[in-house]
C-alpha positions in Angstrom: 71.2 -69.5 11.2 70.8 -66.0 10.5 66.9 -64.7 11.4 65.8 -64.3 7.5 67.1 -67.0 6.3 65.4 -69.2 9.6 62.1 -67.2 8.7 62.2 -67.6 4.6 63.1 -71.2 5.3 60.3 -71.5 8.2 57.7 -69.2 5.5 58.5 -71.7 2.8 57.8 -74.9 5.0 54.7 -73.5 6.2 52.9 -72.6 3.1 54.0 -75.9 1.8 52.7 -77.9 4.4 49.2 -75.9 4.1 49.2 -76.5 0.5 49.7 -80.5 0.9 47.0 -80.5 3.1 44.4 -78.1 0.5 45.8 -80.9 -2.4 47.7 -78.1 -4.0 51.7 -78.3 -4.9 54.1 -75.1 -4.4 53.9 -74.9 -8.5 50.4 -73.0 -7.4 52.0 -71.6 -5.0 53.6 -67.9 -5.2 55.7 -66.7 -1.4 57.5 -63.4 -0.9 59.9 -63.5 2.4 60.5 -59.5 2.1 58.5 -57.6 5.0 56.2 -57.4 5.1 56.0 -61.4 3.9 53.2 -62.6 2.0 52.0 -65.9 0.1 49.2 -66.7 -2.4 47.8 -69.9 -2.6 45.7 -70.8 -6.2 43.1 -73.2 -5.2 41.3 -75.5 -8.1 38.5 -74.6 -6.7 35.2 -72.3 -7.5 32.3 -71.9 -5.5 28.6 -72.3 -6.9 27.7 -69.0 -5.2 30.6 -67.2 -7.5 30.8 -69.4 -10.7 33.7 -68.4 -13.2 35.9 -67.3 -10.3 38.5 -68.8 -9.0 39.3 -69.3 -5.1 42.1 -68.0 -4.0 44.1 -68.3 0.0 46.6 -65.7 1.1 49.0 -65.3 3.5 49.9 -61.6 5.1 52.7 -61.6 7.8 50.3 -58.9 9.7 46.7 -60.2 9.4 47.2 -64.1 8.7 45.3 -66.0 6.5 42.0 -65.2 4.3 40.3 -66.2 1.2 39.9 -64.5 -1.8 38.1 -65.1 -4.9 39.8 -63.6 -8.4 38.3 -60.9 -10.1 37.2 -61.6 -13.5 40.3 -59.0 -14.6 42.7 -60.5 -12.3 43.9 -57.5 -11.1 41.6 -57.2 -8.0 41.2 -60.3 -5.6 37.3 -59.9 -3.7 38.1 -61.1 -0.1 35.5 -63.7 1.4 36.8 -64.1 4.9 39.6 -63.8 7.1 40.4 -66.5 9.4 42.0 -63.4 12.2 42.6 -66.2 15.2 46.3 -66.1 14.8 49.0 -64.7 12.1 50.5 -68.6 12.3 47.8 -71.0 12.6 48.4 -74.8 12.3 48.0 -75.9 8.8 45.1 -78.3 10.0 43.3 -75.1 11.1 43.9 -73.1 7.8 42.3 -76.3 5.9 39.1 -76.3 8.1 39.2 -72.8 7.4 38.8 -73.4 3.5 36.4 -76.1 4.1 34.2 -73.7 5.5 34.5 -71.0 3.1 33.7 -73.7 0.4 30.5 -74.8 2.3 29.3 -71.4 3.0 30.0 -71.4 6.4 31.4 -68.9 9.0 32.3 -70.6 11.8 35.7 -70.1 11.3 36.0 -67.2 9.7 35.1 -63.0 9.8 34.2 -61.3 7.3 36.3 -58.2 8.4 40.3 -57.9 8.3 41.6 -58.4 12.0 43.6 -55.8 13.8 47.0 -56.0 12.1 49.4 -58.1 14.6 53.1 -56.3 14.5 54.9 -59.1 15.5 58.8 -59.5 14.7 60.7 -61.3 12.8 62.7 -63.1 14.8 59.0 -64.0 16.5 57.9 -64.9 13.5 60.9 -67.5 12.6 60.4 -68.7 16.1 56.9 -69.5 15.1 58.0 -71.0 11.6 60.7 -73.2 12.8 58.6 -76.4 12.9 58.3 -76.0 8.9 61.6 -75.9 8.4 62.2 -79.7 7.7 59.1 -79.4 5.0 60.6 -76.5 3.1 62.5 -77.9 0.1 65.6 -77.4 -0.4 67.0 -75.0 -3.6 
């Protein structure tokens, strides 16, 4: 199995097993496999501290996972937190994550981007692979 094909596969499996686990299906979902790989989770979800915005999660291939609220526009997204531990944490981690962004807590997360990880892609598939059984199949 050729390394992009292993990583969109891996990508796909990963961001679908996080949504399960937030209650969202990949409908809400939006992933882009090209480098540098990115997904976007919509939440249903708004927190009393910003009402009328909508929470967002996202995925970057260099800085991991953070949440976002929308802008009123929905051009801009207003970032909250980053989680920063890892680029590929386990999905269990990424839902405490949330759960602490929706309670107003930062245990788990930083309010400041983490240094950019450069890591390859062949890494990166290696650290996907798990997923690959939950990605569907098209």
């Amino acid at each position: 199995m050729d390394t992009d094909h292993a990583f969109g596969r891996g990508l796909q499996g990963y961001i679908a097993e996080v949504a399960r686990l937030l209650g969202v299906g990949l409908e809400s979902c939006t992933i882009d496999p090209e480098p540098p790989a990115s997904a976007y989770l919509a939440l249903d979800w708004r927190l009393d501290r910003f009402p009328g915005l909508d929470l967002a999660l996202l995925w970057e291939e260099r800085l991991g996972w953070h949440a976002a609220l929308e802008s009123r526009t929905g051009e801009e997204l207003i970032i909250l937190a980053y989680l920063g531990r890892s680029v590929l944490p386990g999905p269990d981690e990424v839902r405490h994550f949330v759960e602490d962004v929706r309670a107003g807590e930062h245990r788990l997360g930083q309010p400041v981007p983490p240094r950019p990880r450069h890591l390859s892609r062949a890494d990166l598939a290696r650290g996907l692979a798990r997923y690959r059984e939950h990605a569907r199949t098209v």
